[in-house]
C-alpha positions as CSV (number, residue, x, y, z in Angstrom):
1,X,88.2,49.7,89.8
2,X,88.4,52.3,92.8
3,X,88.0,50.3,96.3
4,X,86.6,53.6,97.9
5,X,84.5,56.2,96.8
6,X,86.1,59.3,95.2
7,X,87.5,61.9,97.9
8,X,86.0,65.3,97.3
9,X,88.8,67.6,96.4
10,X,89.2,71.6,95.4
11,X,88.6,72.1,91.7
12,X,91.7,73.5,90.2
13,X,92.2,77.3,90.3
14,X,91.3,79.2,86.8
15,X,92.3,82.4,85.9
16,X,89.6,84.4,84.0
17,X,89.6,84.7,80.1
18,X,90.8,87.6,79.1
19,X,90.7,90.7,76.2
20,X,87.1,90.0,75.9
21,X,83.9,92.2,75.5
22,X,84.1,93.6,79.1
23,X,87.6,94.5,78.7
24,X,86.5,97.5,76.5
25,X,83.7,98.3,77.8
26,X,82.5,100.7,80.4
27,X,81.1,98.2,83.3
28,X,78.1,99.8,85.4
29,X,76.8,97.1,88.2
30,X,73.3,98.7,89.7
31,X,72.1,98.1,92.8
32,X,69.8,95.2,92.9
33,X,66.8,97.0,93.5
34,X,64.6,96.4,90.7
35,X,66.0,98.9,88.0
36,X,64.0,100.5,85.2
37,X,66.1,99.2,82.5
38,X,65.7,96.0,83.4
39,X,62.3,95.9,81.9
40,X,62.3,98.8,79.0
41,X,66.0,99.5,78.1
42,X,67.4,102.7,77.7
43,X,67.9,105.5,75.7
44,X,70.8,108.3,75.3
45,X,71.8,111.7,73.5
46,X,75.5,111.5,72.2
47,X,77.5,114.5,69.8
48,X,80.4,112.4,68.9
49,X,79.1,112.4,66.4
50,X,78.8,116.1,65.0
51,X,80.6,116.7,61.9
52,X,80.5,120.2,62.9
53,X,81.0,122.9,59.8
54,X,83.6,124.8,57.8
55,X,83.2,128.5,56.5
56,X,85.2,130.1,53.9
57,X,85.7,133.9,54.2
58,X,84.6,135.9,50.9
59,X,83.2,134.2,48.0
60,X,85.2,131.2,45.9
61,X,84.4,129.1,43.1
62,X,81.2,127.5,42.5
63,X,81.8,123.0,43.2
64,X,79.8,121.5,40.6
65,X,79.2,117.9,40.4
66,X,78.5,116.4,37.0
67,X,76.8,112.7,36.8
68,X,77.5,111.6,33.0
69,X,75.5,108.0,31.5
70,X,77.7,105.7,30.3
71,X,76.8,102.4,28.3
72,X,77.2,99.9,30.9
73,X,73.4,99.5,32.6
74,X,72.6,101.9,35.6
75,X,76.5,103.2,35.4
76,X,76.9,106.8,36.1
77,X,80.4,108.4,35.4
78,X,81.3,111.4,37.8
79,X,83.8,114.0,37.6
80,X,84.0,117.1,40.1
81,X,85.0,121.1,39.1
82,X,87.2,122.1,40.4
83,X,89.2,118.9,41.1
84,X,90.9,118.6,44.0
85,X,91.3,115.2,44.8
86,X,89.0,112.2,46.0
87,X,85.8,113.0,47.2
88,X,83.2,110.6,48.8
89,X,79.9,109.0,47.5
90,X,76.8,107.4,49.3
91,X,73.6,106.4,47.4
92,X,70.4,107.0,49.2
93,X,71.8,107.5,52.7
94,X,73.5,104.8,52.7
95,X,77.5,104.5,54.1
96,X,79.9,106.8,52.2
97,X,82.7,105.7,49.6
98,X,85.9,107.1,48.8
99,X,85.6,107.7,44.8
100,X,88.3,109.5,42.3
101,X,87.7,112.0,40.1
102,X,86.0,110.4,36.8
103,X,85.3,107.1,38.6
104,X,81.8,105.6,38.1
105,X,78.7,104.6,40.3
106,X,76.3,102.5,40.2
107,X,72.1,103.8,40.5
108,X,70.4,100.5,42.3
109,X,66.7,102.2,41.8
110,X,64.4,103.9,39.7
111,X,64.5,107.4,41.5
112,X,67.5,107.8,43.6
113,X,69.4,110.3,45.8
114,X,73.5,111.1,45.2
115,X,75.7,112.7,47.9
116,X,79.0,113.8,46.8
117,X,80.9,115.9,49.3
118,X,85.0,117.0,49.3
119,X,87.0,114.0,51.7
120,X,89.1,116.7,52.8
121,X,90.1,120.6,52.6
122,X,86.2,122.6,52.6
123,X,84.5,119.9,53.2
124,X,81.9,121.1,49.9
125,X,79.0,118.8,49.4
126,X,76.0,118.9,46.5
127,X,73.0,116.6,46.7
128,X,71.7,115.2,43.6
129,X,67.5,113.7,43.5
130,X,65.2,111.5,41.6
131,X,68.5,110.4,39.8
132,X,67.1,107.6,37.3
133,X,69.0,103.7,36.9
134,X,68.2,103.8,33.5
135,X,68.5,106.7,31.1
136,X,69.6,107.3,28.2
137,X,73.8,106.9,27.0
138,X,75.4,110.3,27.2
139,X,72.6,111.6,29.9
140,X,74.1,114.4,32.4
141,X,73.0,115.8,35.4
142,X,75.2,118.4,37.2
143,X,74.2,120.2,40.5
144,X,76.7,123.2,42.4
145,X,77.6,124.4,45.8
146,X,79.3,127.5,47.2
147,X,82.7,127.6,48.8
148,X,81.5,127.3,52.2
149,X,80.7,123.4,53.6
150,X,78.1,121.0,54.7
151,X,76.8,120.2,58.0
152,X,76.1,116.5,57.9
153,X,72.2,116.8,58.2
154,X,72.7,112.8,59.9
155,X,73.8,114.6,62.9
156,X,71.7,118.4,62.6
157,X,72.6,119.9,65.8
158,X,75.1,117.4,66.8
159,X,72.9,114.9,68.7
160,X,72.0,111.4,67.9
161,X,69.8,109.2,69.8
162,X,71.0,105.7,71.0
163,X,68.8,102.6,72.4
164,X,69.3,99.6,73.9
165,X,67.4,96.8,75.4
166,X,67.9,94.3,78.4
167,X,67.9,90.3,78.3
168,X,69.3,88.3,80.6
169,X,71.8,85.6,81.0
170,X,71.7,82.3,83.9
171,X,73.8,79.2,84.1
172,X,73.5,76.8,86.9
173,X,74.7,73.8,89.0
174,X,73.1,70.5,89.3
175,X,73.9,67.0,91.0
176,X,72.3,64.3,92.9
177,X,71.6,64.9,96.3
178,X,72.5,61.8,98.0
179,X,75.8,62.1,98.9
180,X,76.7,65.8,98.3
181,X,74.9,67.6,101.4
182,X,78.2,68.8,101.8
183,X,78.4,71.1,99.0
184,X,77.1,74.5,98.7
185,X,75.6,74.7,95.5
186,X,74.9,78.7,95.7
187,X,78.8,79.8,95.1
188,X,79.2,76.9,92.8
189,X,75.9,78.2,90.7
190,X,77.6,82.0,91.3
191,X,80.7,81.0,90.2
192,X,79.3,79.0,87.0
193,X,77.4,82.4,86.2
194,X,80.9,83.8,86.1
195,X,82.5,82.0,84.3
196,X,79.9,81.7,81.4
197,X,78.6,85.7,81.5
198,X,80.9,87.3,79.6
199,X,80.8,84.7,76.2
200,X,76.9,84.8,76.5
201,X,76.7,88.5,76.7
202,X,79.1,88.6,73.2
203,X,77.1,86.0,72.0
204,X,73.7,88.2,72.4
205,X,76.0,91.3,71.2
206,X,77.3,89.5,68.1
207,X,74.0,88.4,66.5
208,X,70.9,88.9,68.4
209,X,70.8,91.9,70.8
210,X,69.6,95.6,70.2
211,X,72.3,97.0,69.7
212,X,73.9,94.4,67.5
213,X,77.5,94.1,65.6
214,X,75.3,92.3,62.8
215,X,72.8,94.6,62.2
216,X,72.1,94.1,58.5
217,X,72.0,96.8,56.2
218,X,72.6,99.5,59.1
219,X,76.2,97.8,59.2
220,X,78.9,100.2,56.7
221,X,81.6,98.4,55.0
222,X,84.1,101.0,54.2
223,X,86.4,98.6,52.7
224,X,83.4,96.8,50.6
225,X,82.9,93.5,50.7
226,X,86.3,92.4,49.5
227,X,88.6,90.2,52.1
228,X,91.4,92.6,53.4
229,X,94.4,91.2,55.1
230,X,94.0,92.1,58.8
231,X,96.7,94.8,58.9
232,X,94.4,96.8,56.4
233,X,91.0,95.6,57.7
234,X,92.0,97.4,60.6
235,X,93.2,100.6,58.9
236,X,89.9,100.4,57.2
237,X,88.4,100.5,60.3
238,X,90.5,103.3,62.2
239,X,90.2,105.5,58.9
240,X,86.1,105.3,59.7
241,X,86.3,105.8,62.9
242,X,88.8,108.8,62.9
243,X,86.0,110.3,60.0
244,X,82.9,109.6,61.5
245,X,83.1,110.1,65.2
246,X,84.7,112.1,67.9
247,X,85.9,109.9,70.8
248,X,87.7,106.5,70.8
249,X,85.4,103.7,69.6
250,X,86.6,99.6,70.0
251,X,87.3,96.8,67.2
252,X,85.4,93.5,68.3
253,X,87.3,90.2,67.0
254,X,87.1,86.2,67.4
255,X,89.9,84.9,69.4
256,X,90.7,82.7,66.2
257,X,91.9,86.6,64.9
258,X,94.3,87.1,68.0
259,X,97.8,86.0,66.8
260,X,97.5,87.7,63.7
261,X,96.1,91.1,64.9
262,X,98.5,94.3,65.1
263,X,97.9,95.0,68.7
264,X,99.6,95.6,71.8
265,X,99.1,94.9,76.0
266,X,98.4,98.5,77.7
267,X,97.5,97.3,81.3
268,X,94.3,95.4,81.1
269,X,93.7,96.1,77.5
270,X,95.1,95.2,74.3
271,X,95.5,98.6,71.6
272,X,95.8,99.5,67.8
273,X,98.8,101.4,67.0
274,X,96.4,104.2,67.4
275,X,95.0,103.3,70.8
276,X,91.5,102.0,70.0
277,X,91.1,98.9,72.2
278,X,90.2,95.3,70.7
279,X,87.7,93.0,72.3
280,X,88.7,89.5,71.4
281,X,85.2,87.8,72.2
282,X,85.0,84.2,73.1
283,X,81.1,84.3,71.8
284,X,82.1,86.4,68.6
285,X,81.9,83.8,65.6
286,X,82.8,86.7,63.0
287,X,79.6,86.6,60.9
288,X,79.0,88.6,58.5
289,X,76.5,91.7,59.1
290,X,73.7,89.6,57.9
291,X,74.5,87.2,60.2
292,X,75.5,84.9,58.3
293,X,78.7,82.4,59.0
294,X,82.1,83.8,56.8
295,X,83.2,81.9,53.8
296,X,86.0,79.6,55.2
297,X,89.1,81.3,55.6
298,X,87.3,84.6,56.3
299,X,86.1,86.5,59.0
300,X,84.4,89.8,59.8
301,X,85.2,91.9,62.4
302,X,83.6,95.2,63.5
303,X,84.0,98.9,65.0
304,X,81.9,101.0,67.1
305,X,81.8,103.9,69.2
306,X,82.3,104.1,72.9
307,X,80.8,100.3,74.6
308,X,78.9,100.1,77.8
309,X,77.8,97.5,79.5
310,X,75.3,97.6,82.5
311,X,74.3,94.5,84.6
312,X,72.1,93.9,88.1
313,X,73.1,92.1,90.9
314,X,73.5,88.2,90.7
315,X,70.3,86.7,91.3
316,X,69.6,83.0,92.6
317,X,65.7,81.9,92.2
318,X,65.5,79.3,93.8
319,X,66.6,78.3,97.2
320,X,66.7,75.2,99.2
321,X,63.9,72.5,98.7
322,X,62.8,74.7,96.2
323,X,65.9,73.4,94.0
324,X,65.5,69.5,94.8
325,X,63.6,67.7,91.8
326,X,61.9,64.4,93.9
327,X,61.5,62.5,90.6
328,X,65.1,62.1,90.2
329,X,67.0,63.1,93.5
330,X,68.6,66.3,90.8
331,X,69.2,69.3,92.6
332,X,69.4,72.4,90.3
333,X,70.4,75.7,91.4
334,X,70.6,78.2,88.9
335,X,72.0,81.8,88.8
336,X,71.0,84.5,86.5
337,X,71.6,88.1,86.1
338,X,70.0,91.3,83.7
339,X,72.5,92.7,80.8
340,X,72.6,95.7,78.5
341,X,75.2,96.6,75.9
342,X,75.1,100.0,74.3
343,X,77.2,101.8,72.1
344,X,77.9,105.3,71.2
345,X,76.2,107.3,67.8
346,X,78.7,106.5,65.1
347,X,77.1,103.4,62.7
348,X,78.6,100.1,63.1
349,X,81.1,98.9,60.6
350,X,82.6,95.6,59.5
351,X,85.7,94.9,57.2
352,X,86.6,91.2,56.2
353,X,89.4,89.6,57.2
354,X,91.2,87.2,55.0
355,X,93.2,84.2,57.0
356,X,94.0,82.6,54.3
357,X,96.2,85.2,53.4
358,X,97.6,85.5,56.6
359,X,98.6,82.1,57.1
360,X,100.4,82.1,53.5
361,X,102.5,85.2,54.5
């Protein structure tokens, strides 16, 4: 048992976590003087993501897609004239799919809508509606387009409209009064705001937040739903990325991921081999786009376009005797501060990561 009463020392010094959220983000710190967006979010044109359009000079072959029944309920085989290679697939709007010549879909619905388009060279598309789920065996349906190529009607003329919304993030100090008059609790509430911010703000980013990396069914999966070892999670990702949108986007990971992902330091930032940065988040779990926790062993991590983040000025609410409860002799100081993530046009995308896999290798 101490004969004295504990000396009041400097806590030790601690260096910031880093490669998170804010490392890849674009940081804007307003004013402090009330700001719009603090109370209805914001809103923003981008064209990254413009597929823009191909022309062909004199006339070429008709492209005809041809959807052909199969036994196996609401199957659809699909083969392609002329066949040049693999050509992509999405069922009512939803994300495209790399599918071979003569592979198969599936119809989900009663009535729905089949986009087949060329992955590379003209870039021909044909459109295909009110396909049935359930016809009859041996059942065709074709549809044609000229030489010349699509412009992605997703993006018309090259603009797509972002939002985000604000919430806010506090953490705060608190201690007995007697014996502490000593202290200023204001830095020490400050300096608890700092070092919290950053994992709450992933937290909100991860799961809850508008934008959000789990965002349901607006999430693609390019690489389905099938655990990838990371190395190929992340080519999965970069392939999207490098087809979908026009500027460098960001991979978002749990720390857990960090000594297994292919990245490297560039200054403040850790890379891809192809220069997209990677947010290891302290508040990312790696749910899955539902939200939902991974399967043990797995995790999902996430691309999207460009990240900003904008934040106000600290604020303290409460100075003073305003911060002393009387019932208990507690002060509480408390610091808080507005956030907003948003993200540039392209649609968020996951791939899953399996660890168990990478701990075997």
């Amino acid at each position: 048992m101490a004969a004295l009463p504990r000396e009041l020392v400097t806590a030790p010094t601690v260096e910031s976590a880093r490669y998170g959220l804010f490392s890849v983000a674009t940081i804007i710190t307003d004013s402090g003087n009330g700001e719009r967006w603090e109370q209805g979010g914001v809103e923003f044109s981008s064209v990254q993501c413009a597929q823009g359009t191909v022309w062909a000079y004199g006339c070429g072959p008709a492209y005809v897609v041809t959807l052909t029944k199969t036994a196996t309920a609401n199957q659809w085989a699909v083969t392609y004239t002329p066949s040049a290679g693999t050509y992509e697939v999405r069922i009512n709007g939803g994300g495209w799919a790399v599918i071979a010549n003569a592979a198969t879909i599936l119809t989900p619905n009663a009535s729905n809508t089949v986009e087949v388009r060329e992955q590379a060279g003209l870039g021909r598309r044909v459109s295909l509606t009110a396909v049935p789920n359930a016809p009859a065996n041996g059942t065709t349906i074709s549809g044609s387009s000229v030489t010349q190529a699509y412009n992605d009607p997703k993006t018309g003329d090259g603009k797509s409209w972002q939002q985000a919304d604000p919430f806010g993030v506090l953490a705060g100090v608190s201690c007995k009064s007697v014996g502490t008059l000593d202290v200023d609790d204001e830095p020490r509430a400050r300096a608890a705001l700092a070092a919290a911010e950053q994992r709450l703000v992933e937290q909100v980013f991860e799961r809850s937040g508008t934008p959000r990396l789990a965002a349901g069914g607006g999430v693609v999966t390019p690489g389905g739903s099938t655990a990838l070892r990371i190395k190929r999670a992340v080519g999965v990702l970069e392939q999207y990325l490098g087809a979908e949108y026009g500027g460098v986007g960001a991979l978002h990971m749990p720390r857990l991921l960090g000594p297994y992902a292919p990245v490297s330091k560039e200054g403040a930032l850790l890379r891809t081999a192809l220069g997209t940065p990677v947010a290891f988040g302290s508040g990312y779990t790696g749910v899955s786009p539902a939200g939902a926790d991974a399967a043990t062993g797995t995790a999902w991590i996430y691309a999207t376009g460009a990240v900003q983040v904008r934040r106000s000025q600290v604020w303290v609410p409460a100075q003073g005797a305003e911060t002393l409860d009387r019932s208990t002799n507690d002060v509480l100081l408390i610091a808080e501060r507005s956030y907003m993530v948003s993200i540039d046009c392209v649609p968020v995308a996951a791939a899953l990561v399996d660890l168990n896999g990478e701990d075997a290798a």
